[in-house]
MDAnalysis code that builds the backbone (N, CA, C; Angstrom):
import MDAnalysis as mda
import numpy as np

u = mda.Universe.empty(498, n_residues=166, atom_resindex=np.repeat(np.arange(166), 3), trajectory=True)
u.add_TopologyAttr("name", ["N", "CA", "C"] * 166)
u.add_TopologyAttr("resid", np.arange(1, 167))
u.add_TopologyAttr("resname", ["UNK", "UNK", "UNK", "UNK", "UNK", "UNK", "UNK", "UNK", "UNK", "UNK", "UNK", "UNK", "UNK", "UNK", "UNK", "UNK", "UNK", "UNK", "UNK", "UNK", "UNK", "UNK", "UNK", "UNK", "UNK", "UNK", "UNK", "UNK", "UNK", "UNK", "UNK", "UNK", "UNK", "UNK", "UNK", "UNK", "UNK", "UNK", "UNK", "UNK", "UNK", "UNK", "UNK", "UNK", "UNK", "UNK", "UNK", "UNK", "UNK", "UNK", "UNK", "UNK", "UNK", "UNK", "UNK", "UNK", "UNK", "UNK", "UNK", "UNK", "UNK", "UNK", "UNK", "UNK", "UNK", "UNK", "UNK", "UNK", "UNK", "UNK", "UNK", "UNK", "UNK", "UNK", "UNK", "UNK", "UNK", "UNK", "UNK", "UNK", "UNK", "UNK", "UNK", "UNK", "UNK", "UNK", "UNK", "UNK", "UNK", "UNK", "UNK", "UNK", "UNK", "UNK", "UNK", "UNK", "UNK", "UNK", "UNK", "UNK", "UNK", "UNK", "UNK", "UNK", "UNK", "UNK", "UNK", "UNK", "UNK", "UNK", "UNK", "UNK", "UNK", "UNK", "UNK", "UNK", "UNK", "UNK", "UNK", "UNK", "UNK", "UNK", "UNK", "UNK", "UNK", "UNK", "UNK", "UNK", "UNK", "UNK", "UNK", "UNK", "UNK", "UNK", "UNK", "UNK", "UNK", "UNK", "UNK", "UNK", "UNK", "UNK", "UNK", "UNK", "UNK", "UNK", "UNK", "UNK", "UNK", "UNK", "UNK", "UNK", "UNK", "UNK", "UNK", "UNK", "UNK", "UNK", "UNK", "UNK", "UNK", "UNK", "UNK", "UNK", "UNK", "UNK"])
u.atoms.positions = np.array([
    [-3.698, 26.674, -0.092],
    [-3.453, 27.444, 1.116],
    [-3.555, 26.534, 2.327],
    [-2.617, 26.571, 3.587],
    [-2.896, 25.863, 4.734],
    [-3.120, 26.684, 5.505],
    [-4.452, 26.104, 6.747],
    [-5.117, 26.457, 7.346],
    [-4.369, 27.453, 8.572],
    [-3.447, 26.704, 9.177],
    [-3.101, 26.703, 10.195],
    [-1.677, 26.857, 10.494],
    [-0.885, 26.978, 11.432],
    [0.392, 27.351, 11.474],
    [1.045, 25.722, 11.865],
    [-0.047, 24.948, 12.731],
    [0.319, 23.676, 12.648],
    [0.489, 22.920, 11.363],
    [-0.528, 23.420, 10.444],
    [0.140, 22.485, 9.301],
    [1.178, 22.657, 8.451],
    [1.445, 24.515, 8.808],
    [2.690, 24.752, 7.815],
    [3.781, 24.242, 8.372],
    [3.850, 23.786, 9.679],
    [4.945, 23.453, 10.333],
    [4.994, 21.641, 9.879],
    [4.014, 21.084, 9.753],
    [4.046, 19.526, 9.343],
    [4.480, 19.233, 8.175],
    [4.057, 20.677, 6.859],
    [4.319, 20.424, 5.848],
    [5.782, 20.525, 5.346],
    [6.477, 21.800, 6.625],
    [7.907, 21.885, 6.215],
    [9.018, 20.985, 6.987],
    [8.031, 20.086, 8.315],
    [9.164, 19.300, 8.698],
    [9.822, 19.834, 9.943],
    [9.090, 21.250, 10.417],
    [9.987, 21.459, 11.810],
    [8.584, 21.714, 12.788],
    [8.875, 22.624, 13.654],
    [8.249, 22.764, 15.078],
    [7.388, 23.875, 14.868],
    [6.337, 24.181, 15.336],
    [5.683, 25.508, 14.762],
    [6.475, 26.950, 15.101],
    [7.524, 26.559, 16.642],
    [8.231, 27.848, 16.923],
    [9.109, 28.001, 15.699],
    [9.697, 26.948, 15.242],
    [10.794, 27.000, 14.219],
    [10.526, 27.731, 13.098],
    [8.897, 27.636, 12.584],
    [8.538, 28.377, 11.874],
    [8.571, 29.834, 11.835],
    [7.540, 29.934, 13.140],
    [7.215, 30.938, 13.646],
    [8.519, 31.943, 13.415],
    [9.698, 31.385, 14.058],
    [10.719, 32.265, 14.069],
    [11.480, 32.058, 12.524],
    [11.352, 31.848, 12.363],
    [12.165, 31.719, 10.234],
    [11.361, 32.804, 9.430],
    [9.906, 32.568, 9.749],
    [9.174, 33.719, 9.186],
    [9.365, 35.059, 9.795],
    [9.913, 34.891, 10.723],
    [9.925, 36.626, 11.470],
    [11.382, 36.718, 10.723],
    [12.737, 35.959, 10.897],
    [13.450, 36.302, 10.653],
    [13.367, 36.552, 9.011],
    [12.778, 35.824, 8.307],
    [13.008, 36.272, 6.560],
    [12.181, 37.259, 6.393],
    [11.108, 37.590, 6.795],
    [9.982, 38.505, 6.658],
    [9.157, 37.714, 5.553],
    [9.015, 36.443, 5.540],
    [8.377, 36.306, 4.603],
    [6.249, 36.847, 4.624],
    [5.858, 36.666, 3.543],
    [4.735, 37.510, 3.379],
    [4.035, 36.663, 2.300],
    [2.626, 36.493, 2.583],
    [1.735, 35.414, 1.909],
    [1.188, 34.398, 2.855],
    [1.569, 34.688, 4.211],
    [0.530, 34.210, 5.320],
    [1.273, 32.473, 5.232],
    [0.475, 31.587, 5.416],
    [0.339, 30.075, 5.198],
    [0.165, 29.004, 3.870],
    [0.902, 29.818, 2.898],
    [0.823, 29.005, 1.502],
    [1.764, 27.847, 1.680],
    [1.928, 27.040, 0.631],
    [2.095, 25.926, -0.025],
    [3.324, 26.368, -0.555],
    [3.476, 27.642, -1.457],
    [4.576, 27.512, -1.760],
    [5.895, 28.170, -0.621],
    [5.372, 28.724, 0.555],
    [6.321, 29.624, 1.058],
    [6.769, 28.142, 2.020],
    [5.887, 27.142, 2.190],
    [6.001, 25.962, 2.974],
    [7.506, 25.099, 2.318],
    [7.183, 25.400, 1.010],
    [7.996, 24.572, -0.451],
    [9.471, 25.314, 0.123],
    [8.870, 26.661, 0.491],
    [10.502, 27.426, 0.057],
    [11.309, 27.349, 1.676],
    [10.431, 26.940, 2.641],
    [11.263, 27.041, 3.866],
    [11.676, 25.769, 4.041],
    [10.831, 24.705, 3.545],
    [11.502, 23.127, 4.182],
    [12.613, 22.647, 3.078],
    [12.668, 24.029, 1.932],
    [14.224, 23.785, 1.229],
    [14.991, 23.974, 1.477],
    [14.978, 25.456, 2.212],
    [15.939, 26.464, 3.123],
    [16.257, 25.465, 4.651],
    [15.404, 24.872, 4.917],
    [15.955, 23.772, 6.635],
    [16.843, 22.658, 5.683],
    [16.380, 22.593, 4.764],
    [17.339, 21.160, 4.457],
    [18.805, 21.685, 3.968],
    [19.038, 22.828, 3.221],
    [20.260, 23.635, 2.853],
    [20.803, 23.734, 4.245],
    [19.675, 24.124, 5.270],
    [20.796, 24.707, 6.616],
    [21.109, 23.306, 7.039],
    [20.359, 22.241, 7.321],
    [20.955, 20.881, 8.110],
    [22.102, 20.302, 7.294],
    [22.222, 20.800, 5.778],
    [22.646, 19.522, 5.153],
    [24.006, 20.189, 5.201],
    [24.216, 21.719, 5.147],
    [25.794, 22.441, 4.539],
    [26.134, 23.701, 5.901],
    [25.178, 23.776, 6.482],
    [25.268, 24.621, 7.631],
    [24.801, 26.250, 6.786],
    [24.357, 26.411, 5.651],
    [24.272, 27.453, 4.875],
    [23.003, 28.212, 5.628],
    [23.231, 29.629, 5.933],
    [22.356, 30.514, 6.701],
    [20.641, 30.418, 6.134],
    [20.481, 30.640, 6.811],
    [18.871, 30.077, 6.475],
    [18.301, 31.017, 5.249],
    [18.372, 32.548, 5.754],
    [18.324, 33.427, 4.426],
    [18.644, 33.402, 2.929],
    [20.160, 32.265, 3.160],
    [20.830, 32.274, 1.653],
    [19.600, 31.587, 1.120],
    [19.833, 29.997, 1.702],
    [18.973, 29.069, 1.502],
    [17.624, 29.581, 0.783],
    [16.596, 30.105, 1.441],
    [15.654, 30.496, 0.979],
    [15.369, 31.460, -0.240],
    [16.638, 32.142, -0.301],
    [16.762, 32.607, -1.509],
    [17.366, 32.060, -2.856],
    [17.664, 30.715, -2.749],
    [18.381, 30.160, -3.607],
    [17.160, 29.073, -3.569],
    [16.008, 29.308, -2.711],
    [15.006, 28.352, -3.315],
    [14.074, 28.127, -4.118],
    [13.997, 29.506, -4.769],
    [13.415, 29.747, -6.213],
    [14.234, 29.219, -7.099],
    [15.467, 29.672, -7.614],
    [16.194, 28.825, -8.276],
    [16.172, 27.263, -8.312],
    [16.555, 26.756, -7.149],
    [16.782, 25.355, -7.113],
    [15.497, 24.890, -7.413],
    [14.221, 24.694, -7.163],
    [12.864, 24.511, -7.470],
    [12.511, 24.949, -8.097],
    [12.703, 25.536, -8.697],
    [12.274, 26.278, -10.349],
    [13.339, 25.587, -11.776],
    [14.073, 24.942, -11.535],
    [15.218, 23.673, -12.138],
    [14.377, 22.640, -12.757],
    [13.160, 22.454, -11.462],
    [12.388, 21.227, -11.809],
    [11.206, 21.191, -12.457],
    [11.003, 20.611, -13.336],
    [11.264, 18.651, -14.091],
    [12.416, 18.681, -14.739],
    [13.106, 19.918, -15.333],
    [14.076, 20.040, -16.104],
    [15.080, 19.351, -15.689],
    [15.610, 19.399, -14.159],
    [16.855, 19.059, -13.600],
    [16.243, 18.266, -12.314],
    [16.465, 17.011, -12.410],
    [16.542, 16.204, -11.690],
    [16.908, 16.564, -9.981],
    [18.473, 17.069, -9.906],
    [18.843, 17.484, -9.075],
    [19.478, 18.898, -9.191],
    [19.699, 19.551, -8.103],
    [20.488, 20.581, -8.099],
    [21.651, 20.961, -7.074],
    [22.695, 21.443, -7.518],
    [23.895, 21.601, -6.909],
    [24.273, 22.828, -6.559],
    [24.959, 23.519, -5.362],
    [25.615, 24.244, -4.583],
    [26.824, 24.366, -4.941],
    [27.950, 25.446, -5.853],
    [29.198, 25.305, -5.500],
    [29.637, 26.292, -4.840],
    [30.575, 26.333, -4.494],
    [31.380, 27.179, -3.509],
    [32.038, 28.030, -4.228],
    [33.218, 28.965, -3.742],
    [33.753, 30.083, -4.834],
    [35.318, 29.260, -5.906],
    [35.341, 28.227, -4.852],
    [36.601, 27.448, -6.006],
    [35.775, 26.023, -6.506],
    [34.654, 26.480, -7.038],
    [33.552, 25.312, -7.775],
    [34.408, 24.205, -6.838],
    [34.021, 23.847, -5.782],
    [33.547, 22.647, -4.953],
    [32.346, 22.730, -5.096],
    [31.822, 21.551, -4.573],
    [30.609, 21.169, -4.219],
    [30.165, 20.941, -2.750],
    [29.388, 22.364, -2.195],
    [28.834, 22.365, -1.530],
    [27.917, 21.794, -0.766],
    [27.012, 21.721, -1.984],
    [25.855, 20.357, -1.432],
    [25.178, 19.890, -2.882],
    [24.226, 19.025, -2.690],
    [23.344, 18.266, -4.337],
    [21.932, 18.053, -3.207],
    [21.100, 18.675, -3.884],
    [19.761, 18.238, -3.592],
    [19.336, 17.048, -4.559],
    [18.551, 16.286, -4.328],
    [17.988, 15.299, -5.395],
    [16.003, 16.095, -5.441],
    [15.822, 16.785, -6.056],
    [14.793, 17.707, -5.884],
    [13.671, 16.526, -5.882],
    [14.042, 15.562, -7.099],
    [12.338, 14.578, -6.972],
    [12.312, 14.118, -5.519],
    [13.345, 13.642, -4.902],
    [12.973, 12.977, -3.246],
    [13.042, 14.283, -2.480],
    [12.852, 15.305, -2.700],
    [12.674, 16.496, -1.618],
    [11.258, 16.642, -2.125],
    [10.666, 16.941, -3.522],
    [9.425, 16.896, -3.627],
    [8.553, 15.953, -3.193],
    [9.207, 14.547, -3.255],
    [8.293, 14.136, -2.933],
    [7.930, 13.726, -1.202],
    [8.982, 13.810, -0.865],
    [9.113, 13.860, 0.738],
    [8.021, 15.584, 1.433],
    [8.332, 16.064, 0.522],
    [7.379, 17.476, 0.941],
    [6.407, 16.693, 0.697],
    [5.622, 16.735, -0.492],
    [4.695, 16.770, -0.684],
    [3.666, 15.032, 0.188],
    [4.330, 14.397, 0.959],
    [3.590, 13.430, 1.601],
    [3.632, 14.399, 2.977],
    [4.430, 15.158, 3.536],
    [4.514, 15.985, 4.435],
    [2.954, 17.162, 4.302],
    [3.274, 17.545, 2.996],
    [1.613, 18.205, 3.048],
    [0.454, 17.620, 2.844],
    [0.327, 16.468, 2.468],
    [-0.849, 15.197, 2.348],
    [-1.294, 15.382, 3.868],
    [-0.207, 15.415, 4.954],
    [0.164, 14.396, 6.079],
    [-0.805, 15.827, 6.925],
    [-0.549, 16.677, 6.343],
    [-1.211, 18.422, 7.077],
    [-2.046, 18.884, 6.837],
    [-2.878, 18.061, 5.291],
    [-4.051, 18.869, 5.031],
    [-4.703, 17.777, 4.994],
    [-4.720, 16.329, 5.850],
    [-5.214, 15.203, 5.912],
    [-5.496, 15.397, 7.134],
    [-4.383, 15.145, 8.492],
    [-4.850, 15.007, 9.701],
    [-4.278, 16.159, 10.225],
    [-3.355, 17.020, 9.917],
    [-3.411, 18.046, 11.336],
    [-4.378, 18.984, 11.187],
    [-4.960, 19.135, 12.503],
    [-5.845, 20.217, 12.734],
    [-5.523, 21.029, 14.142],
    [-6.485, 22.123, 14.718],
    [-5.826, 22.743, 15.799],
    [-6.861, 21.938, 16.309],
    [-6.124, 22.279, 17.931],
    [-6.978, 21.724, 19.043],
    [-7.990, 22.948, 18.741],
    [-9.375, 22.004, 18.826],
    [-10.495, 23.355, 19.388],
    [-10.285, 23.973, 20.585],
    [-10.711, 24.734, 20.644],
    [-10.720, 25.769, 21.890],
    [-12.370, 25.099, 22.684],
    [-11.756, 25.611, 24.374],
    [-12.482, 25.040, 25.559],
    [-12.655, 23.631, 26.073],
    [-13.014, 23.433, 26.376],
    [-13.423, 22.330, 27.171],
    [-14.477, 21.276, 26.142],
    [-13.549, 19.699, 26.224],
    [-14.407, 19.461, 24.977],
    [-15.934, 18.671, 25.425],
    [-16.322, 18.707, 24.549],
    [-18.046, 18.281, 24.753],
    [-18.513, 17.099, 25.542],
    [-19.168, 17.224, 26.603],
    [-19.254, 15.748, 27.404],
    [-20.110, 14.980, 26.617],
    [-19.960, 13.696, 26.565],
    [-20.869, 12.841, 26.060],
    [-22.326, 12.401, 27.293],
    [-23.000, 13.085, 26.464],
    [-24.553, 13.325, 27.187],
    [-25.158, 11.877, 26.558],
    [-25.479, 11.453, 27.911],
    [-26.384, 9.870, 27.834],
    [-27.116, 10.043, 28.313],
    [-28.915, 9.626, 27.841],
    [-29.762, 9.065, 28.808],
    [-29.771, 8.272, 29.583],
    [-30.513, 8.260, 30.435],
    [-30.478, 7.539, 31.452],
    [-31.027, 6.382, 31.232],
    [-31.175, 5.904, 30.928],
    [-31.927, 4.480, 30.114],
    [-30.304, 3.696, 29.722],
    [-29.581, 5.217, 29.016],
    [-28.542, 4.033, 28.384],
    [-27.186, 4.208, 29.788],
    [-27.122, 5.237, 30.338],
    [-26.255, 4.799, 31.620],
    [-26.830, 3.824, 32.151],
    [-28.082, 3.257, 32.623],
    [-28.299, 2.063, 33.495],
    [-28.027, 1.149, 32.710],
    [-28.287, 1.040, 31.624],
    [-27.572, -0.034, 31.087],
    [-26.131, -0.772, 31.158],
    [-25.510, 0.414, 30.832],
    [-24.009, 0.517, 31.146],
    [-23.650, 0.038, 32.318],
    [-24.740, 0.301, 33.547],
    [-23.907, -0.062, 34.601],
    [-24.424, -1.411, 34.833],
    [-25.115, -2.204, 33.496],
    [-25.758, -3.531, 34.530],
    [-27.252, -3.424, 34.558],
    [-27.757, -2.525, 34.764],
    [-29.415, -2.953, 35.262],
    [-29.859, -3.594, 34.375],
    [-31.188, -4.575, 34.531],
    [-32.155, -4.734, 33.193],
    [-32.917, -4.219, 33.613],
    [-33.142, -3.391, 32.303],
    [-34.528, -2.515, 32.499],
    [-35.427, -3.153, 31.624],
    [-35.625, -4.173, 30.783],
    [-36.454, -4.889, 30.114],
    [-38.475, -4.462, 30.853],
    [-38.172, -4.886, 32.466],
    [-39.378, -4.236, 33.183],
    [-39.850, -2.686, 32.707],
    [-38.856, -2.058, 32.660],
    [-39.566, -0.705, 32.246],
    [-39.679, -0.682, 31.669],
    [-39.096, -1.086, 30.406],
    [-39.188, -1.196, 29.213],
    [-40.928, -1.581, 28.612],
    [-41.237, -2.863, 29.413],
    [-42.653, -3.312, 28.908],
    [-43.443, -2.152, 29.872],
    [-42.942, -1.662, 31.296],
    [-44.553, -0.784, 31.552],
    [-44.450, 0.155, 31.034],
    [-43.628, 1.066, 30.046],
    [-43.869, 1.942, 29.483],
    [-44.475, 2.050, 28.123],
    [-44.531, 0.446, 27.845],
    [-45.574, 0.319, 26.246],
    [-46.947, 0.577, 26.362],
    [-47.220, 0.353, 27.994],
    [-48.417, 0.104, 28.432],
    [-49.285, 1.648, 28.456],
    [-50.100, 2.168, 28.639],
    [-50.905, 3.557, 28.787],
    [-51.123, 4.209, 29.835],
    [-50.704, 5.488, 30.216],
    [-50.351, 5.744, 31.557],
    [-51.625, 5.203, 32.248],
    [-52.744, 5.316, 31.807],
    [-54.368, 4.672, 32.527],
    [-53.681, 3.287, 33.599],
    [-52.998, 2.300, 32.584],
    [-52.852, 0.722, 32.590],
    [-51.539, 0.762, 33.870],
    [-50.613, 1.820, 33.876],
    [-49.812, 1.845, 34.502],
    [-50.009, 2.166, 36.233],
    [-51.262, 3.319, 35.832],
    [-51.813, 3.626, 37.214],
    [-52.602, 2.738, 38.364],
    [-53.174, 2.047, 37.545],
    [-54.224, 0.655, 37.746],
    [-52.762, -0.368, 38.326],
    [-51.802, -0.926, 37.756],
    [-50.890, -1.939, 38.023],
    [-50.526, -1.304, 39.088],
    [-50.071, 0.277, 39.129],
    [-49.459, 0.915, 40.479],
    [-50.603, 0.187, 42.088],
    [-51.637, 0.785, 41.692],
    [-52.698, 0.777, 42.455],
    [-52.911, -0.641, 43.486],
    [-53.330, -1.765, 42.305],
    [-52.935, -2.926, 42.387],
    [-51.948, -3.696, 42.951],
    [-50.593, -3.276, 43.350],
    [-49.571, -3.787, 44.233],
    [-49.596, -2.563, 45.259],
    [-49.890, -1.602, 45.558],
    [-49.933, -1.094, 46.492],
    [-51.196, -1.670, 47.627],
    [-52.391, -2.029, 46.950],
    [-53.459, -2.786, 47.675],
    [-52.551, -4.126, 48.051],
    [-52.002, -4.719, 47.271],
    [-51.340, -5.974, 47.531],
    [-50.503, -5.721, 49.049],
    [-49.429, -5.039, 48.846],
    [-48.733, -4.246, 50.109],
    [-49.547, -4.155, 51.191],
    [-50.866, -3.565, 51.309],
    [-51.575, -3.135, 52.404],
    [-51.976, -4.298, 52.873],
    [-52.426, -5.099, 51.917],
    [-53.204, -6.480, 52.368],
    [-52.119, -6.747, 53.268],
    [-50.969, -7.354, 52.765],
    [-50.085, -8.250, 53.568],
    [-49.367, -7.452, 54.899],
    [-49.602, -6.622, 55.226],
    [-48.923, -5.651, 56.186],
    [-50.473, -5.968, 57.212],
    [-51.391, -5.890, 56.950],
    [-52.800, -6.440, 57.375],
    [-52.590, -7.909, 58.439],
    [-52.010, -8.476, 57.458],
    [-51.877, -10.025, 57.930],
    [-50.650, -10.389, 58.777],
    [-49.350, -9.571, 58.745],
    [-48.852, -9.407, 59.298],
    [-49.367, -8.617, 60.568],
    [-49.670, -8.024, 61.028],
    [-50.357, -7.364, 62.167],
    [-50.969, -8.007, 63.321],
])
């Protein structure tokens, strides 16, 4: 089963409106499978390759995919047996099926809202911008006691010299 309407659209090779509207027009039913994916990016290649209405197509895509392993390829004739069109079914399978690798590997939907800011401490923004904080770094090994005392200590220092200046 695929998740999403984005991937049924990756897996069959068109646009999600393209989908969107193929499924309204066939009525198809079974939501986002694998095989209804199988049966529409057979039905786009019938319509690009012979101009054949998208409806026929899809209904002639049980048949034509249901041929295989038996039949290699499968053929289209017309009402005076021309040849309409030749699928080569192994390179449509396998062209699908890297198409659905390609959808249940990397497409996903955008999440919804606004996406998540990357929350940094502030330790590691100053970094970022340049500071060394190596200094804080060592007075914070220290014990707030040891820290208060060093505070203390250059603030007496300060007073002294503002003293002497005077």
């Amino acid at each position: 089963m695929l998740e999403s309407l984005k991937q049924m659209a990756t897996a069959v090779g068109a646009s999600t409106r393209w989908v969107l509207n193929a499924i309204r027009v066939l009525g198809v039913e079974g939501g986002y499978s694998v095989e209804n994916a199988r049966r529409l990016a057979f039905a786009r290649v019938l319509k690009e390759a012979s101009g054949l209405p998208l409806g026929r197509g899809y209904a002639l895509a049980d048949e034509a995919l249901g041929g295989w392993p038996e039949h290699g390829t499968w053929t289209l004739t017309g009402p005076t047996g021309t040849v309409l069109v030749t699928v080569d079914l192994e390179r449509f399978l396998s062209d699908f099926n890297v198409r659905l690798s390609l959808a249940r590997c990397w497409v996903a939907e955008k999440a919804r809202g606004r996406p998540p800011g990357r929350r940094k401490h502030g330790v590691a923004w100053a970094r970022e911008y340049g500071v060394d904080i190596s200094l804080l770094e060592e007075s914070l090994k220290s014990t707030p006691e040891q820290r208060l005392r060093a505070a203390d200590e250059a603030f007496e220092l300060v007073r002294s010299l503002r003293r002497v200046e005077q």
